[in-house]
N, C-alpha and C positions, 0 to 999 in steps of 0.2 A: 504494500500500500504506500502510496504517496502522500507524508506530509509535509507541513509549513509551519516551521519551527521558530516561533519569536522568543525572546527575549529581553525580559523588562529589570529594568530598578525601581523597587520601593521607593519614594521620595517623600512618603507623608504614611504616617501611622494607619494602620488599615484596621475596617472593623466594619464586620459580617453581624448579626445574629442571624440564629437558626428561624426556619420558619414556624417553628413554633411556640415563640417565645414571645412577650408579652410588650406592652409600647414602654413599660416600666422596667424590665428586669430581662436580663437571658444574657449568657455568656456570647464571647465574641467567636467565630468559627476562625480557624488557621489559614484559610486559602477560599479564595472565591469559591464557589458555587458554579458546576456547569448554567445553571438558569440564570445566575449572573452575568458567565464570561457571552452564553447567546444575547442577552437582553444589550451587554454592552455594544456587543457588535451590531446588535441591529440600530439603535439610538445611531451609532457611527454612521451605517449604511445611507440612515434616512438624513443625516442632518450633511454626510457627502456628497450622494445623489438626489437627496429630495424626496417630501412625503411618495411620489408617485411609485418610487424604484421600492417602497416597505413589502407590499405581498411578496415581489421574486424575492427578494434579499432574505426575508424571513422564510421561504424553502430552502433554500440556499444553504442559509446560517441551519436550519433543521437538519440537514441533509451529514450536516461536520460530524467526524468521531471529535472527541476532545481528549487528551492526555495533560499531563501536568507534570511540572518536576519544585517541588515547593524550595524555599529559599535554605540555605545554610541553618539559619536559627531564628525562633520565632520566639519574642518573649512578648508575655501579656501581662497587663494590668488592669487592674477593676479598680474601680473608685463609685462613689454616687456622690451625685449632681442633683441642681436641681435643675427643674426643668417647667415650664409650662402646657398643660395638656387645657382640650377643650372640657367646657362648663359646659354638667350634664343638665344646670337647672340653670341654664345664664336670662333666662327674665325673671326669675324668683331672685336670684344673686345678683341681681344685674350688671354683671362683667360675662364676656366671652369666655376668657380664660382663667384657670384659678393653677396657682403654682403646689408643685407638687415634688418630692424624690425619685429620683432613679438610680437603677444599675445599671451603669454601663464597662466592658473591656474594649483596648484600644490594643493594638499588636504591633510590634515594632519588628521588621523583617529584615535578618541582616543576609546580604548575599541576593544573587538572581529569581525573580519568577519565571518561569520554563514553559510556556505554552507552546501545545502540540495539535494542528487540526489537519486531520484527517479527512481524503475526500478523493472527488474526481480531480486532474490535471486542472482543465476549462474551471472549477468552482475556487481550487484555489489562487490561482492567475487572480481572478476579480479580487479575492477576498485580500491578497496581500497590499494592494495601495490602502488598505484601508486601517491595516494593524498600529501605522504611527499615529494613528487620531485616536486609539484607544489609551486615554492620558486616567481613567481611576476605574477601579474594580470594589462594590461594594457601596457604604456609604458615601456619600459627598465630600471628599475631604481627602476619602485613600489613595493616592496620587502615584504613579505611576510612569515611568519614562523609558521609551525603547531605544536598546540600547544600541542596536545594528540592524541593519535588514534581515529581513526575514530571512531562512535559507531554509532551502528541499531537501528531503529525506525521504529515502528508499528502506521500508522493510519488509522481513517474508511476511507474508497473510496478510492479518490484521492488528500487530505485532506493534505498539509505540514505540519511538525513539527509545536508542537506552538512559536511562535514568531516569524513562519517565514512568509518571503511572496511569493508566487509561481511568478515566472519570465514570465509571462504571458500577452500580453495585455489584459488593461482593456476593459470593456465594460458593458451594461447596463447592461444585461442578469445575470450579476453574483450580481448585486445590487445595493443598492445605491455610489453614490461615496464618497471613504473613504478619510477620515479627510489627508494630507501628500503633498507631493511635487512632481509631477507632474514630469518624465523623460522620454525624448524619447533616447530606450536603442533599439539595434542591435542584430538579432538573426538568426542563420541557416537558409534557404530559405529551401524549398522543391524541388526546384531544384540543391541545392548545390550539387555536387560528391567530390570523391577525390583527380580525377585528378584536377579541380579549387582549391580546400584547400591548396594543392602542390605547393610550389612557385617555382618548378623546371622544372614544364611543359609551355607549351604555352597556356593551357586556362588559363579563367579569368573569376575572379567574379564579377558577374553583381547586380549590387545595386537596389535594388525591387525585384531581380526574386530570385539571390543564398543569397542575404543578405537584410533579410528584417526589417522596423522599428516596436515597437511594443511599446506602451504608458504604464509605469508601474508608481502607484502613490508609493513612498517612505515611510514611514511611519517617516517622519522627517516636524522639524517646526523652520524656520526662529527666533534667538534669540537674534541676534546680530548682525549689520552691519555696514560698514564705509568704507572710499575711497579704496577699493583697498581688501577687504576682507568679507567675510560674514562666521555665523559662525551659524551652522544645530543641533538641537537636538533629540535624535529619541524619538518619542512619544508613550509612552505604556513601 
């Protein structure tokens, strides 16, 4: 299989939560999300080419295996902030918003992120002018910078790059379970469209059916921990 292997720097603290975690509380996840790294690229697609190019682009981007090779080391912190959420009785209170605590982690990535997509020749041609506009993965803020052009790669089958790990759930069927850290990471549904993607329309995506959970083991190993921070080392 043919892919197209970019390579990014961290530039700004990255920070995920899981999709089923709360607007208040939930730990921060290690690495993008498959449903993240499609949703970025299609945001790029459309704001490159224009609303019109969104449906091809979003087959396109559908169409990608995705692999990954996560940064050197990953260290996290939690803290709680506060924060303002909407008022559930804002004419009885009459303020919109009423302040409130949270938990939030923030991850600090030292070393490369490794992204790997998998595809036809002809899909990834298009998809590489578009990989330098991919500047944050995650929340608003997790910043990103690429660091050379893209470049191709040849392997047997359906085989990732080495180093990498295919963004896939795991399961028994592909073999024993490998040595790493255990996340449950987010990815396209089978039933996803375009118009749900589209935050402009009236669908909506539905959690199980357009965005589903998928267990990927990390290839990272606990080396350091204390009140308030844990600190990931990738193994291999």
């Amino acid at each position: 299989m043919r892919w197209l292997v970019a390579r990014y720097q961290p530039v700004g603290l990255f920070s995920l939560k899981p999709g089923e975690a709360t607007s208040t509380g939930g730990k921060s996840l290690l690495v993008p999300t498959p449903f993240a790294i499609r949703m970025a690229l299609l945001d790029v697609a459309i704001r490159v080419r224009g609303v019109a190019e969104g449906p091809r682009a979003f087959e396109q981007i559908r169409a990608l295996r995705l692999a990954l090779q996560p940064p050197r080391r990953a260290a996290v912190t939690g803290l709680v902030i506060r924060i303002l959420k909407p008022e559930r009785r804002a004419e009885e209170r009459d303020r919109i918003l009423q302040p409130t605590i949270a938990f939030r982690e923030y991850v600090y990535l030292e070393g490369t992120l490794g992204l790997a997509f998998g595809g036809e020749p002809a899909g990834l041609e298009q998809l590489a002018p578009l990989l330098p506009h991919l500047t944050y993965l995650g929340k608003r803020g997790s910043f990103l910078q690429l660091l050379a052009p893209p470049e191709t790669v040849e392997t047997a089958d359906d085989q990732p790059p080495e180093g990498f790990i295919p963004l896939v759930s795991w399961n028994r069927t592909r073999g024993p379970f490998p040595l790493g850290h255990l996340q449950r990471l987010d990815e396209w549904g089978p039933n996803l469209t375009f118009e749900k993607a589209n935050i402009y329309t009236s669908e909506k995506i539905q959690v199980g059916k357009d965005r589903i959970p998928i267990d990927v083991v990390l290839p990272y190993r606990l080396v350091q921990a204390g009140r308030g921070f844990a600190v990931y080392e990738r193994i291999g």
